[in-house]
MARLUM-111294 format. One record per atom (N, C-alpha, C): residue number from 0; residue in one letter; y, x, z. Coordinates in steps of 0.05 Angstrom, whole numbers, plus 5000, padded with zeros to 4 digits. Atoms other than C-alpha are relative to their C-alpha. Example, Ala and Ser with C-alpha at 12.3 -4.5 7.8 and 13.67 -1.06 7.14 Angstrom:
2
- num residuo north east up
- 0 A 4976 5018 5000 .
- 0 A 4910 5246 5156 .
- 0 A 5024 5018 5000 .
- 1 S 4976 4984 4999 .
- 1 S 4979 5273 5143 .
- 1 S 5022 4985 5014 .
***
This chain:
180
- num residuo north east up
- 0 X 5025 5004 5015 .
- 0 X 4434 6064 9531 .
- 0 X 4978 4994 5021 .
- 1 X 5029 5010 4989 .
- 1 X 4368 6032 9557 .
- 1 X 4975 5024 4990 .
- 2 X 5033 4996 5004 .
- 2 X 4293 6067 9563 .
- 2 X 4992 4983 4999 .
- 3 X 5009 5021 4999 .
- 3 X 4257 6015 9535 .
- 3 X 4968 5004 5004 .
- 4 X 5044 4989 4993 .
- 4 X 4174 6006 9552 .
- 4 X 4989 5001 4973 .
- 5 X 5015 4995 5025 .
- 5 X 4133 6030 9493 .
- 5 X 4963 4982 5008 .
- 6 X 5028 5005 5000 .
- 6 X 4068 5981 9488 .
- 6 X 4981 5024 4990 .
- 7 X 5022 4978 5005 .
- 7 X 4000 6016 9490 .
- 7 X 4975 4985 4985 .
- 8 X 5016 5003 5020 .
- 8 X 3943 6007 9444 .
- 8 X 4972 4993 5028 .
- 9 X 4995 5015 5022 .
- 9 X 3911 5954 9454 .
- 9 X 5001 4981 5002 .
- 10 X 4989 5027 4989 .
- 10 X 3956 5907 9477 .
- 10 X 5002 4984 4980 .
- 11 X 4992 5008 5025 .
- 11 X 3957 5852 9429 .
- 11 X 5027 5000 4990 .
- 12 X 4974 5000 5010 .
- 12 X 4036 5854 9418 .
- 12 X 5004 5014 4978 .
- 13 X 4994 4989 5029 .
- 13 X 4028 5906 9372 .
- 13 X 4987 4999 4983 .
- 14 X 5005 5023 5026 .
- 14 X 3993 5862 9317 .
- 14 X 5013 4986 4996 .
- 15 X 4985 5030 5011 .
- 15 X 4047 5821 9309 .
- 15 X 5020 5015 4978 .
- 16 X 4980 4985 5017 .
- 16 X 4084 5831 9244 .
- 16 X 5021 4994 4995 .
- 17 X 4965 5001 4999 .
- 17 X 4152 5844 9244 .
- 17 X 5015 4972 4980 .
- 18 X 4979 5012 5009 .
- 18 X 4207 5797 9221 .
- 18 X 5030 5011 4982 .
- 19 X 4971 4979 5011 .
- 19 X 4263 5816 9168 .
- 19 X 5027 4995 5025 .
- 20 X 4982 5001 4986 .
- 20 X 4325 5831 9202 .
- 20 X 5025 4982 4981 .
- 21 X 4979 5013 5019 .
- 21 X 4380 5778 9178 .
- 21 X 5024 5007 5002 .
- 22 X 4970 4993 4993 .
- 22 X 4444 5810 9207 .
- 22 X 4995 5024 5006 .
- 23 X 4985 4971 4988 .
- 23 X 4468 5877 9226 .
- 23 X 5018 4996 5014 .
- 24 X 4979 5002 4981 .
- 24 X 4503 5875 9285 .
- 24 X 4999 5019 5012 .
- 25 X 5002 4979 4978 .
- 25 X 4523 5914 9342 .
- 25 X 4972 4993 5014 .
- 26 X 5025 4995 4977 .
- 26 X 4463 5885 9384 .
- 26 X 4977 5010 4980 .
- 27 X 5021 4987 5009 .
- 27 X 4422 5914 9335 .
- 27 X 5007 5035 4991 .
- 28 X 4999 4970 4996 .
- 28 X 4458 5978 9335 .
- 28 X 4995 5019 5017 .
- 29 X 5003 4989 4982 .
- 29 X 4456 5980 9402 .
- 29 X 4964 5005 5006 .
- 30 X 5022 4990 4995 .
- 30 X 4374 5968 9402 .
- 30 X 4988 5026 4975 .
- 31 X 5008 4979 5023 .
- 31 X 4369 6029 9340 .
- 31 X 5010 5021 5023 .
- 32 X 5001 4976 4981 .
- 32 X 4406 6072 9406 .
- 32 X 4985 4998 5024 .
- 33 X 5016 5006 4981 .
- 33 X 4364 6048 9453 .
- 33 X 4966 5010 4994 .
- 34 X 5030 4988 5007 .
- 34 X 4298 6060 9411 .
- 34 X 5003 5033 4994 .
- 35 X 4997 4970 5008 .
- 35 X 4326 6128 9393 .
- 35 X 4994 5018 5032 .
- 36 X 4986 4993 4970 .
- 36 X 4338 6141 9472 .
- 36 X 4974 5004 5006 .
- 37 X 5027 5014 4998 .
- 37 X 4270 6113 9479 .
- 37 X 4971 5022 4994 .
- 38 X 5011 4984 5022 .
- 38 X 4237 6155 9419 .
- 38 X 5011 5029 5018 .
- 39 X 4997 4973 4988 .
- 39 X 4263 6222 9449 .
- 39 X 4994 5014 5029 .
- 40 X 5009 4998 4975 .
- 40 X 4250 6214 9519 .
- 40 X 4973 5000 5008 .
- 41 X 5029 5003 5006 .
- 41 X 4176 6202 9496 .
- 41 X 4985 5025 4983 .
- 42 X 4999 4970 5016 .
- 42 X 4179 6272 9455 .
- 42 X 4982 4988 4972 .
- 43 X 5011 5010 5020 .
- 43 X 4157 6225 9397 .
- 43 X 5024 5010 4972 .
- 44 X 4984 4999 5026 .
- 44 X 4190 6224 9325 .
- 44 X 5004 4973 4985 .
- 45 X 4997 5026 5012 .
- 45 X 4180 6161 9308 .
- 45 X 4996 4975 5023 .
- 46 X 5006 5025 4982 .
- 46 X 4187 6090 9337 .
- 46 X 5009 4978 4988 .
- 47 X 4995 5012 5015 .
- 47 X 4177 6026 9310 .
- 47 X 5005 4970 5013 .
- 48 X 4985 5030 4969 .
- 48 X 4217 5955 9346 .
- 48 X 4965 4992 5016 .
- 49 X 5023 5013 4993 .
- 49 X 4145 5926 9344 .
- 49 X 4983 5012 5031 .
- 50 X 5010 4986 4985 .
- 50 X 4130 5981 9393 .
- 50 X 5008 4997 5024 .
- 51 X 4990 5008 4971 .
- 51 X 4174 5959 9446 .
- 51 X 5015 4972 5005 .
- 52 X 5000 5026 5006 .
- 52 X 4160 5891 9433 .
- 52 X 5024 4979 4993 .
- 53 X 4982 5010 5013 .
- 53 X 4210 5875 9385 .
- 53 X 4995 4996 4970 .
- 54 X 5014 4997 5022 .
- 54 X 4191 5844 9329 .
- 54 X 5011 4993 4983 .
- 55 X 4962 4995 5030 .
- 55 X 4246 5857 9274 .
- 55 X 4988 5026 4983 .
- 56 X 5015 4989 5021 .
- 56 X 4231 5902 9211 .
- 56 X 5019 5018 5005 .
- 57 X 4972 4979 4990 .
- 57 X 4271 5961 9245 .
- 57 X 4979 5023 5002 .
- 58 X 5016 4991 5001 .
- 58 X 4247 6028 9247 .
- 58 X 5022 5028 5011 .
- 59 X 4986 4974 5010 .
- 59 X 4277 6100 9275 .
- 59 X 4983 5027 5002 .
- 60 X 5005 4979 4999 .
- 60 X 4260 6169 9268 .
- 60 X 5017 5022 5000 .
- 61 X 4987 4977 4994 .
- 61 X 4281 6245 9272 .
- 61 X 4972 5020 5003 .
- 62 X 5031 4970 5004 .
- 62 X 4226 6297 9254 .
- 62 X 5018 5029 4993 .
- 63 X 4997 4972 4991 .
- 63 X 4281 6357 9259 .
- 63 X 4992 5011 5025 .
- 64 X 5005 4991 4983 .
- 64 X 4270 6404 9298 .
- 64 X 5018 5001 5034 .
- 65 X 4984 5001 4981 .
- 65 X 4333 6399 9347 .
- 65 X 5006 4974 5001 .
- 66 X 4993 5026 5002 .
- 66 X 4335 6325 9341 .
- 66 X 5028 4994 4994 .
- 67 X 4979 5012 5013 .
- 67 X 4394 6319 9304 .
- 67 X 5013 4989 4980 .
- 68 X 5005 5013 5030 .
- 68 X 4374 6278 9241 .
- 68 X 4990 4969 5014 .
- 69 X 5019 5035 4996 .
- 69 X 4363 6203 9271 .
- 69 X 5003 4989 4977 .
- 70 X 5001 5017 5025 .
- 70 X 4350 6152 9218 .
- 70 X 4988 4967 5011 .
- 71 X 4999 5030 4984 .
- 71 X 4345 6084 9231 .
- 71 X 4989 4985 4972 .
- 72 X 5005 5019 5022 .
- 72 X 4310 6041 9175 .
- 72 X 4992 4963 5009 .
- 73 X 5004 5029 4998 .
- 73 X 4319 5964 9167 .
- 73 X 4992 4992 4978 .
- 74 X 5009 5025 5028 .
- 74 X 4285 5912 9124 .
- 74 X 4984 5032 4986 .
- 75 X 5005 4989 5018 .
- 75 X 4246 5979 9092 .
- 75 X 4980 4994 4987 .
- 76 X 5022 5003 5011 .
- 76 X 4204 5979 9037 .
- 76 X 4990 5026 4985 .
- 77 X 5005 4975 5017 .
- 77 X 4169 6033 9002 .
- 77 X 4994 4986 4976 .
- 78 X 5002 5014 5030 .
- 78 X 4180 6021 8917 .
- 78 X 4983 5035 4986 .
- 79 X 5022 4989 5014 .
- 79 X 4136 6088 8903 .
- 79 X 4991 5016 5016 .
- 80 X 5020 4982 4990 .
- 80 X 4076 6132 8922 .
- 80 X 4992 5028 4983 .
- 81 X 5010 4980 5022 .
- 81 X 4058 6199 8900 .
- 81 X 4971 5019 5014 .
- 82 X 5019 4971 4992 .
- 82 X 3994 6246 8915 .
- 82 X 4988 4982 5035 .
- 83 X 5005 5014 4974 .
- 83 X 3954 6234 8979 .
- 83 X 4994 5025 5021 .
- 84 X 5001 4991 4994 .
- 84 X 3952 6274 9035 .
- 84 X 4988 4996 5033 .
- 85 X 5016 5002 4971 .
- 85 X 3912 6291 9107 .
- 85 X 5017 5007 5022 .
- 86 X 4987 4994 4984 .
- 86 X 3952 6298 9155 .
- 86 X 4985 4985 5037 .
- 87 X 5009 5003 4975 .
- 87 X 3931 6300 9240 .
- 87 X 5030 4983 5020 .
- 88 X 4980 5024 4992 .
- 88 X 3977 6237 9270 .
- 88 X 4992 4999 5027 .
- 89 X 4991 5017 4963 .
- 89 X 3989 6213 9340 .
- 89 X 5014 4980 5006 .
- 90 X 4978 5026 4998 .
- 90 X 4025 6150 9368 .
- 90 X 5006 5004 5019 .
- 91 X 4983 5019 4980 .
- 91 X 4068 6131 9429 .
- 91 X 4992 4992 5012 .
- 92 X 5014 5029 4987 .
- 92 X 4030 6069 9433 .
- 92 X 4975 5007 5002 .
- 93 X 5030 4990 4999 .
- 93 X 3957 6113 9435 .
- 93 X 5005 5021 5005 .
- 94 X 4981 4978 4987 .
- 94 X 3984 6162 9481 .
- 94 X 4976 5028 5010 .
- 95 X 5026 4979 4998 .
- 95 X 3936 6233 9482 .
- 95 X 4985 4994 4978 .
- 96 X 5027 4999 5018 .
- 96 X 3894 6214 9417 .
- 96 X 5020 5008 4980 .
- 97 X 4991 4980 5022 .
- 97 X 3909 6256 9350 .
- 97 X 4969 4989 4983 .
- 98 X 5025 5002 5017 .
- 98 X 3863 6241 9294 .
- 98 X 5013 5007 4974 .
- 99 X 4984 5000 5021 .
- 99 X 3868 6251 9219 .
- 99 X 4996 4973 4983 .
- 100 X 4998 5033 5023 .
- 100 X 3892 6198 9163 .
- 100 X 5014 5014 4979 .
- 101 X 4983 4996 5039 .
- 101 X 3904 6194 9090 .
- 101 X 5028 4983 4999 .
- 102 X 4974 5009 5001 .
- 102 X 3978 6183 9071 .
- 102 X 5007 5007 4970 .
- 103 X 4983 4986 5030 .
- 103 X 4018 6187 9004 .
- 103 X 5015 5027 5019 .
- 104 X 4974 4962 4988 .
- 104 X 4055 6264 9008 .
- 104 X 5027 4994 4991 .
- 105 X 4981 5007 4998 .
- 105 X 4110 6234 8979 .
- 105 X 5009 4970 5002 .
- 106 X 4994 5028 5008 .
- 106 X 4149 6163 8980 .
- 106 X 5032 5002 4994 .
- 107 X 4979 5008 5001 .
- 107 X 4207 6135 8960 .
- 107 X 5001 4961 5019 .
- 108 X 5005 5019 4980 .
- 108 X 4231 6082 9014 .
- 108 X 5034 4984 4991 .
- 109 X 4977 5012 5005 .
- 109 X 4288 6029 8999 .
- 109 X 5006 4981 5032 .
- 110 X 4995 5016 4970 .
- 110 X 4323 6000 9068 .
- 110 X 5030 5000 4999 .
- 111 X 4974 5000 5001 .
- 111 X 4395 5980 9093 .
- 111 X 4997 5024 5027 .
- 112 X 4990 4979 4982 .
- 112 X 4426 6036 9143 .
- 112 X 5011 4989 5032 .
- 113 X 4984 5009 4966 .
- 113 X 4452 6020 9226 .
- 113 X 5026 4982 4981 .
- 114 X 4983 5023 5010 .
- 114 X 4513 5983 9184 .
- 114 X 4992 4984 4986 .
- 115 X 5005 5016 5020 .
- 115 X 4477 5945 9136 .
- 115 X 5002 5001 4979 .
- 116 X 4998 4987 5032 .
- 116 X 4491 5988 9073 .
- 116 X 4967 4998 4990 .
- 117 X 5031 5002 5016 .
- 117 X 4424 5987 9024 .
- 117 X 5000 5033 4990 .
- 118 X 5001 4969 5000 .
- 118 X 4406 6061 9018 .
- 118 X 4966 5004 4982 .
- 119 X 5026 4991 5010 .
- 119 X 4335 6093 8980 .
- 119 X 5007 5028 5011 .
- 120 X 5013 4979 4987 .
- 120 X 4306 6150 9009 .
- 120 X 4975 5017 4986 .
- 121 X 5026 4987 5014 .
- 121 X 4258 6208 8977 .
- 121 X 4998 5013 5020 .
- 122 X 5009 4990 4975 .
- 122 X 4211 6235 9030 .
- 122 X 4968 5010 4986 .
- 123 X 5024 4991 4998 .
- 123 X 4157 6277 9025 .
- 123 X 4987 5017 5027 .
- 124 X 5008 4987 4980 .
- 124 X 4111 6312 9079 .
- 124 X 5000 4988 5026 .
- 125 X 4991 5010 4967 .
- 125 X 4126 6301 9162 .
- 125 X 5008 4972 4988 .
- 126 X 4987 5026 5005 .
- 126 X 4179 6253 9136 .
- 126 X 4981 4973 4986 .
- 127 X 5017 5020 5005 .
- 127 X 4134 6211 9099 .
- 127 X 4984 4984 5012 .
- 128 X 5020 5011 4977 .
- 128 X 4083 6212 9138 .
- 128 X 5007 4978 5022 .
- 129 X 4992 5018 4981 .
- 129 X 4121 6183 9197 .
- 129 X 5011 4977 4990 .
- 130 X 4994 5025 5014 .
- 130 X 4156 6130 9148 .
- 130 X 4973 4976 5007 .
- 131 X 5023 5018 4997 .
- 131 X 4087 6106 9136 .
- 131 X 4988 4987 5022 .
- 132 X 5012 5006 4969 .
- 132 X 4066 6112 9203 .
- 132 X 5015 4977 5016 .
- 133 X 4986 5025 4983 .
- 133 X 4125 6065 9236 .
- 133 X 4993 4976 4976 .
- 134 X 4999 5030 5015 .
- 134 X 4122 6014 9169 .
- 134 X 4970 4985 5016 .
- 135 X 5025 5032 4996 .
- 135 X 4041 5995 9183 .
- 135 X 5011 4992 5022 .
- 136 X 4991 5017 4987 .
- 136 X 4074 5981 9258 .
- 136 X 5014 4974 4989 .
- 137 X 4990 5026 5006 .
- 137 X 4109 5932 9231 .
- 137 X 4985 4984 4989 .
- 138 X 5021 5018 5010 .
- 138 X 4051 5902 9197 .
- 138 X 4982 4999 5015 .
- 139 X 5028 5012 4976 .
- 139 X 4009 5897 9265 .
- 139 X 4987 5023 4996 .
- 140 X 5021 4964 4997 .
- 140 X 3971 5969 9243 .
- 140 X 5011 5022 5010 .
- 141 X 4987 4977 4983 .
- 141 X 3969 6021 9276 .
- 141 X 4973 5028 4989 .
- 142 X 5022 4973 5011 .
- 142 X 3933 6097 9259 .
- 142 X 4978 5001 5010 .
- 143 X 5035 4999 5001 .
- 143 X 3870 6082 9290 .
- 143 X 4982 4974 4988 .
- 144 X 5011 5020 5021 .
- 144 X 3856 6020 9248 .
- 144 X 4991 5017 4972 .
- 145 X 5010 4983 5011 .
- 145 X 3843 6083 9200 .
- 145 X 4973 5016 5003 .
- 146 X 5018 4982 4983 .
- 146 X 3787 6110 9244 .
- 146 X 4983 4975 4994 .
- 147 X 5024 5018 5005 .
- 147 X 3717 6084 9243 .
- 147 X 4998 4982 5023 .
- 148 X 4996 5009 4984 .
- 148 X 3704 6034 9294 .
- 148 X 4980 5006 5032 .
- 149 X 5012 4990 4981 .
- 149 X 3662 6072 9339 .
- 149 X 5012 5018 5013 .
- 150 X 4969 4989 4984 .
- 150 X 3727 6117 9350 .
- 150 X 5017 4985 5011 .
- 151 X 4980 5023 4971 .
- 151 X 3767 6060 9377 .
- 151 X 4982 4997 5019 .
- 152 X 5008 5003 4980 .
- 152 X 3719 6042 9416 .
- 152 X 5009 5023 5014 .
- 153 X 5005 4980 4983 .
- 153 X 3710 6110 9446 .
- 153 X 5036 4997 5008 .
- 154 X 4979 5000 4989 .
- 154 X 3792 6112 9446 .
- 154 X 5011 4978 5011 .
- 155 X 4991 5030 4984 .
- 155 X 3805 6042 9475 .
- 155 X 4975 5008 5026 .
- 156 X 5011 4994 4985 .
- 156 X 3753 6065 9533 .
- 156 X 5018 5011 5017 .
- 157 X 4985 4982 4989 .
- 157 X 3793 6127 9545 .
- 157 X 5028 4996 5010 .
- 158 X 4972 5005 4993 .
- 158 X 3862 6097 9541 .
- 158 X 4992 4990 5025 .
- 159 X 5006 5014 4980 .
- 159 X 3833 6049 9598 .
- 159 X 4995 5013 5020 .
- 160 X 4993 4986 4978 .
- 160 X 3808 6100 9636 .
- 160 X 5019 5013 5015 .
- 161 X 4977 4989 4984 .
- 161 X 3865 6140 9637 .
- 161 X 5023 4984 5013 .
- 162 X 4981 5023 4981 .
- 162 X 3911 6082 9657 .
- 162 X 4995 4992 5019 .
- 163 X 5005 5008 4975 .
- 163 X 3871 6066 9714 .
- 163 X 5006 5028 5024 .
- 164 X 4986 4984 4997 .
- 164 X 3881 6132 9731 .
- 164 X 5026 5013 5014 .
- 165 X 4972 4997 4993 .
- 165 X 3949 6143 9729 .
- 165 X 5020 4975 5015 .
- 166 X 4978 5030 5000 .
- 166 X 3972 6071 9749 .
- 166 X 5014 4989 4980 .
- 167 X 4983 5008 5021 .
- 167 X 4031 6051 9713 .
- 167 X 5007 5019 4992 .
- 168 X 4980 4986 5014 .
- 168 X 4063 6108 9699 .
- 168 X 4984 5014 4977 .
- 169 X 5003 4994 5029 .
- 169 X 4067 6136 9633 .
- 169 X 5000 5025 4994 .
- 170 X 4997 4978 5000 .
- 170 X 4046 6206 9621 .
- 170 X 4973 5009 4982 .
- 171 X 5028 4992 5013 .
- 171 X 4012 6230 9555 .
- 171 X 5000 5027 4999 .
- 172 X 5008 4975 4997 .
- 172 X 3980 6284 9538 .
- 172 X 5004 5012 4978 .
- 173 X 4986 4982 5028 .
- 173 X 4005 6338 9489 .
- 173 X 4975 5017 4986 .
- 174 X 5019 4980 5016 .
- 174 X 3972 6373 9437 .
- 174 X 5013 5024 4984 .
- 175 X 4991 4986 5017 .
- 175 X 4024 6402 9397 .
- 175 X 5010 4989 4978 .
- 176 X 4994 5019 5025 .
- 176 X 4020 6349 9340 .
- 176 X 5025 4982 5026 .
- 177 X 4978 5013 4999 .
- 177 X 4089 6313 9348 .
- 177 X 4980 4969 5001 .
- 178 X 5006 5027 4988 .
- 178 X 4072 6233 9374 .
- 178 X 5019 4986 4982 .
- 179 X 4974 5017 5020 .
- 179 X 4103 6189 9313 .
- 179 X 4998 4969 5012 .
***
């Protein structure tokens, strides 16, 4: 398996919106273990292709606690919403910022599986949340397009500073909230 690079916020790559996936293959099984490899080595829960500039309508997660629930969603769509809820989010690709956002508390999500089976999914809570959170990637949004625009600013400052900072390397900063 590959570590692949997770773009940072706010490179334009991640405005670009995803592409359905037309096949299920192995090279797309192999990039669902590659983003998983990727996703865990980043102590995230979620990760969405668009994120490591792949731009296919692919999506994985794992919000147990021992990481032993991966999930891999292709082509998904969510067909319902229920209740709305606040929840304090983080990204990957906005590495050290935590803010809060409104989310449905539950969804139901329709996608095919790593083989290409067509599967529905009922998710409420964490799980949800992070659903939602990888789908806007795929539509070019990302959780601080939720925020007013005087908080990006301030967090498109900070990301900058700290990258100059650190150089290249890649080292965020924890809070506690899980990084979807």
């Amino acid at each position: 398996m590959t570590r692949l690079t997770i773009l940072e916020y706010p490179d334009p790559r991640l405005r670009t919106v995803a592409q359905p996936v037309d096949e299920v293959d192995d090279a797309l099984r192999q990039l669902i273990d590659d983003m998983l490899e990727t996703m865990y080595a980043s102590q995230g829960i979620g990760l969405a292709a668009t994120q490591v500039n792949v731009h296919k309508r692919l999506l994985v997660l794992d919000v147990s606690e021992d990481q032993g629930q991966p999930l891999a969603l292709i082509n998904p769509e969510i067909v319902a919403r229920e209740e709305v809820c606040t929840t304090q989010e983080g990204c990957l690709s906005v590495p050290g910022i935590f803010d809060d956002v409104e989310r449905a508390q539950r969804i139901r999500v329709r996608a095919l599986d790593r083989h290409g089976e067509p599967f529905e999914i009922d998710a409420e809570g964490l799980l949800a949340v992070c659903i939602q959170h990888e789908m806007d990637h795929l539509e070019g949004k990302l959780f601080v397009d939720y925020l007013s625009e005087l908080k990006r600013q301030r967090i498109r400052k900070k990301l900058e500073k700290d990258r100059k900072l650190r150089g290249t390397e890649r080292v965020p900063e924890r809070s506690g909230v899980p990084a979807i």
